[in-house]
C-alpha positions as CSV (number, residue, x, y, z in Angstrom):
1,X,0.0,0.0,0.0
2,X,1.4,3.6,-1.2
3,X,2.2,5.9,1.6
4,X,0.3,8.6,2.3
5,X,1.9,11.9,1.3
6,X,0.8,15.4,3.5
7,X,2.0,18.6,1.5
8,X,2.2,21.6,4.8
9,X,4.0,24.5,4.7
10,X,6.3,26.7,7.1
11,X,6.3,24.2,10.4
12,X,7.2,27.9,12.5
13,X,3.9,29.7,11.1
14,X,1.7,26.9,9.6
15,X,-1.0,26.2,12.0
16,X,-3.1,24.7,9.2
17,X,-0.9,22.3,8.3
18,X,0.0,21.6,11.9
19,X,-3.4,20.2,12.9
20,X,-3.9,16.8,10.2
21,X,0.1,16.4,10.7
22,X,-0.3,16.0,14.5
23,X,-4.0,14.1,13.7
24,X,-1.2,11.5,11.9
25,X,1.8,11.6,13.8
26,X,0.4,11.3,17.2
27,X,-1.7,8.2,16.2
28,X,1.0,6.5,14.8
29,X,0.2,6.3,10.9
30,X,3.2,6.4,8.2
31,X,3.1,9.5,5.9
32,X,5.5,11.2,3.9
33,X,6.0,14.9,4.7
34,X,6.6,17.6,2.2
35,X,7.1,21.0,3.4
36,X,6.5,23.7,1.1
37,X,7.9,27.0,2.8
38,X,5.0,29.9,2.0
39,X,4.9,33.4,1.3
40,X,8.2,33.2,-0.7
41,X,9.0,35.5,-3.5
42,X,9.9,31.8,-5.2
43,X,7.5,30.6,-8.5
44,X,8.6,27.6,-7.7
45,X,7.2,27.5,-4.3
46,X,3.8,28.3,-5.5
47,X,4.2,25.5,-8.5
48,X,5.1,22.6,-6.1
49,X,1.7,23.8,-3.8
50,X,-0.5,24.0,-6.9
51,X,1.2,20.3,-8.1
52,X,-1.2,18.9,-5.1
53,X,-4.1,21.1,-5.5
54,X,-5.4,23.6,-7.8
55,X,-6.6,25.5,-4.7
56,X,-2.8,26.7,-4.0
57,X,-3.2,26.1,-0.1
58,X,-1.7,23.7,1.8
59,X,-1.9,21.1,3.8
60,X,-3.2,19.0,1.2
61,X,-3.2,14.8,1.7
62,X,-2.6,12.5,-1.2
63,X,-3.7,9.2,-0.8
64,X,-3.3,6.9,-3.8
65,X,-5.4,8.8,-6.6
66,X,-7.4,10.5,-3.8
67,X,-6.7,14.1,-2.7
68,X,-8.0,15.9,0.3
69,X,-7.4,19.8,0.7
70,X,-8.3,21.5,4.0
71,X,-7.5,20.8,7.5
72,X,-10.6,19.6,8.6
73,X,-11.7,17.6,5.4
74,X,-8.2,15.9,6.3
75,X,-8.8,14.8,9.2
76,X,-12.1,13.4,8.6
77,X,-10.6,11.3,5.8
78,X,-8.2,10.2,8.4
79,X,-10.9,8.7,10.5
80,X,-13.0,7.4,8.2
81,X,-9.7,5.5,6.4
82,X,-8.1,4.6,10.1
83,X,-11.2,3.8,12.6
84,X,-8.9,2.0,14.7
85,X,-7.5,5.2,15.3
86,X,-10.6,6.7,17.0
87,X,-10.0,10.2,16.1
88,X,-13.9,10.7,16.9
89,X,-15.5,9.3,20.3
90,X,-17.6,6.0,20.0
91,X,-20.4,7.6,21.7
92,X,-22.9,9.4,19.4
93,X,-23.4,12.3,21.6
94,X,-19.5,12.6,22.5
95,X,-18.5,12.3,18.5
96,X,-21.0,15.3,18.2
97,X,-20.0,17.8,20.1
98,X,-16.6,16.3,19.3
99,X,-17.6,17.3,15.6
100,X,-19.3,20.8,17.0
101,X,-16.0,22.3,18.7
102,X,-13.5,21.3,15.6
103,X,-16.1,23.1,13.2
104,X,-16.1,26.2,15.9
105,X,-12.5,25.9,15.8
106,X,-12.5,25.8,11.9
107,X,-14.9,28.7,11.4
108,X,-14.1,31.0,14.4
109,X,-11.6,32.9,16.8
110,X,-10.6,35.5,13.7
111,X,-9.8,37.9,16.2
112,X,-7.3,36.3,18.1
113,X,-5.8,34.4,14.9
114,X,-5.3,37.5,13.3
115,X,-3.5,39.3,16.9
116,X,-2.1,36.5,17.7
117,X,-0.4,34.7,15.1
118,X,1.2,31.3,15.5
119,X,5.3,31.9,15.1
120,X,7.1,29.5,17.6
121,X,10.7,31.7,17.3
122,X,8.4,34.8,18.9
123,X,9.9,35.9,21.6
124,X,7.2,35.1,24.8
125,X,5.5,38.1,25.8
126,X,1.9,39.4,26.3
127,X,0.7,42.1,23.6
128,X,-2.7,44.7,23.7
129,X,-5.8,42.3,22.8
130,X,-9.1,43.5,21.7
131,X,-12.3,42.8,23.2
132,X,-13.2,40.3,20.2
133,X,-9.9,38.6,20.7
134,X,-10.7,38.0,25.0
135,X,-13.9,36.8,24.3
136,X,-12.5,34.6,22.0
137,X,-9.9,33.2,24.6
138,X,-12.8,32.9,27.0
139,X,-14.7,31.0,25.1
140,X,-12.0,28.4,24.4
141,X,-11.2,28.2,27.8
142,X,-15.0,27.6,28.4
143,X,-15.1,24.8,25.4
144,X,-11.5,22.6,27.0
145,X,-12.9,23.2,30.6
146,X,-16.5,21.3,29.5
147,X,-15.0,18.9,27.5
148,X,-12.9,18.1,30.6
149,X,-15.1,18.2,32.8
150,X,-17.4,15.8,30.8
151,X,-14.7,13.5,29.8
152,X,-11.6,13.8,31.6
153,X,-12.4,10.5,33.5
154,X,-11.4,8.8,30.1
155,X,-7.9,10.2,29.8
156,X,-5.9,13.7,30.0
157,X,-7.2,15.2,26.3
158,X,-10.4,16.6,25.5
159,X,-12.1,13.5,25.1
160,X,-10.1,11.7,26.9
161,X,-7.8,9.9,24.2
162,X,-6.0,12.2,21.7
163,X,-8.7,12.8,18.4
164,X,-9.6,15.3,16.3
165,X,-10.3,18.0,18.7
166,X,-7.0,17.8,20.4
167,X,-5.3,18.7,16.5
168,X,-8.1,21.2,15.7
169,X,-6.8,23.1,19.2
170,X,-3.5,22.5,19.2
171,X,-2.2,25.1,18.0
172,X,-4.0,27.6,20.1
173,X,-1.7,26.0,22.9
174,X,1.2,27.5,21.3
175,X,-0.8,30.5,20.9
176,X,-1.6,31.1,24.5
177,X,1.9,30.1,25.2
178,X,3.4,32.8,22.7
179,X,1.5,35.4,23.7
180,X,1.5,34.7,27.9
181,X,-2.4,34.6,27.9
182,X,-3.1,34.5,31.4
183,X,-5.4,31.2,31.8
184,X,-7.1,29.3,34.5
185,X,-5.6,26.4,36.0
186,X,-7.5,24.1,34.2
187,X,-6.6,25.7,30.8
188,X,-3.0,25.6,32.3
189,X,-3.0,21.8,32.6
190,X,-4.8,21.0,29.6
191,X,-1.9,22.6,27.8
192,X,0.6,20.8,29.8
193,X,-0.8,17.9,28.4
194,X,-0.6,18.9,24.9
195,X,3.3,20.4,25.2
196,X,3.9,16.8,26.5
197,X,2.3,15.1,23.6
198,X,6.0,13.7,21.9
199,X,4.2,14.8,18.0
200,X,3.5,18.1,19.6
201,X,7.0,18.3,20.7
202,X,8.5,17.3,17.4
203,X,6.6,19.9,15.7
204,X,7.8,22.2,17.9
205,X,11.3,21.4,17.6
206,X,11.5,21.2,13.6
207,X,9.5,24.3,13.7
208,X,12.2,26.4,15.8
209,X,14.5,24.9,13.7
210,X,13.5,26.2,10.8
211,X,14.9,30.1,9.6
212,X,13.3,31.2,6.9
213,X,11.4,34.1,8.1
214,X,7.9,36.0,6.9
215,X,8.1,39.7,7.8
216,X,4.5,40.6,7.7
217,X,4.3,37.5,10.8
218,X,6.8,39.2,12.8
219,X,5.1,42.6,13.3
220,X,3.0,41.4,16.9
């Protein structure tokens, strides 16, 4: 069986790409990674991302003659071709709100994405949020602390095991790191969890290894 092959861009400033790589890495399934750095002044660059998909974003996931653009879409191909895996919950009710916070996650929180930015080489320190942006922190506090609350007897993540949620939020974890958002305990530990997570640290890692640097990221 052909590998599956995962297209993502700048590991540093990517948090689109992070989310389906952690979704594989984490649980264990063989890919084969290639990282397109963006935002380059390079043709090139732009030629290899439109070789996987005509929608010039990355990620993108290649399996076989099937494609799959967007982070979300990914990682529901993920589960539906590796149920073993149990990215969703087993329980109906679980696997739906499971399904509701990813899509929040996927369709929400522009204010802080767009004042806090995800660049692991930033140095840590708090900047001037908006109102928009502090409700949005609250509310993703709110989310982790009911989906631990509800099923934290079932292991440390979200829904107890690592899934889909756990990618779709990971990196807000480096966000809230970053930027020394002041968080509740229970926020605190939740992200413990996650900066122990040995994929989460690998992304890390290669991501402050990397040095090319986008100007228009390093402005906050």
């Amino acid at each position: 069986m052909a590998a599956l092959k995962l297209a993502i861009g700048n590991k540093n400033y990517s948090s689109w790409s992070m989310r389906p790589w952690l979704a594989l890495r984490a649980n264990d399934i063989p890919f084969v990674e290639t990282l397109i750095p963006l935002y380059t002044d390079n043709p090139a660059d732009k030629e290899q991302i439109l070789s996987f998909s005509r929608a010039g974003k990355v990620p993108v996931l290649v399996d076989g003659d099937i494609t799959v653009w967007d982070s979300l879409a990914i990682i529901e191909y993920i589960a539906e071709r590796f149920p073993e895996k149990k990215l969703w919950p087993d329980d109906a009710a679980a696997r739906a709100h499971a399904r509701s916070v990813c899509a929040e996650m996927h369709s929400g929180f522009m204010a802080l994405r767009n004042e806090c930015g995800m660049n692991l080489h930033r140095q840590i320190r708090p900047v001037a949020l908006s109102a928009d942006a502090k409700a949005n922190i609250a509310r993703i506090e709110a989310i982790w602390r009911e989906c631990r609350i509800r099923y934290g007897a079932k292991g440390p993540f979200l829904f107890g095991r690592f899934g889909a949620a756990d990618a779709m939020y990971a990196p807000v974890v480096h966000r809230f790191r970053t930027y020394a958002i002041e968080v509740t305990p229970d926020t605190k530990a939740y992200m413990e969890t996650m900066m122990a997570l040995p994929s989460f640290q690998e992304w890390t890692r290669d991501g402050l290894a990397e040095t090319l640097v986008i100007a228009k990221f390093e402005d906050a």
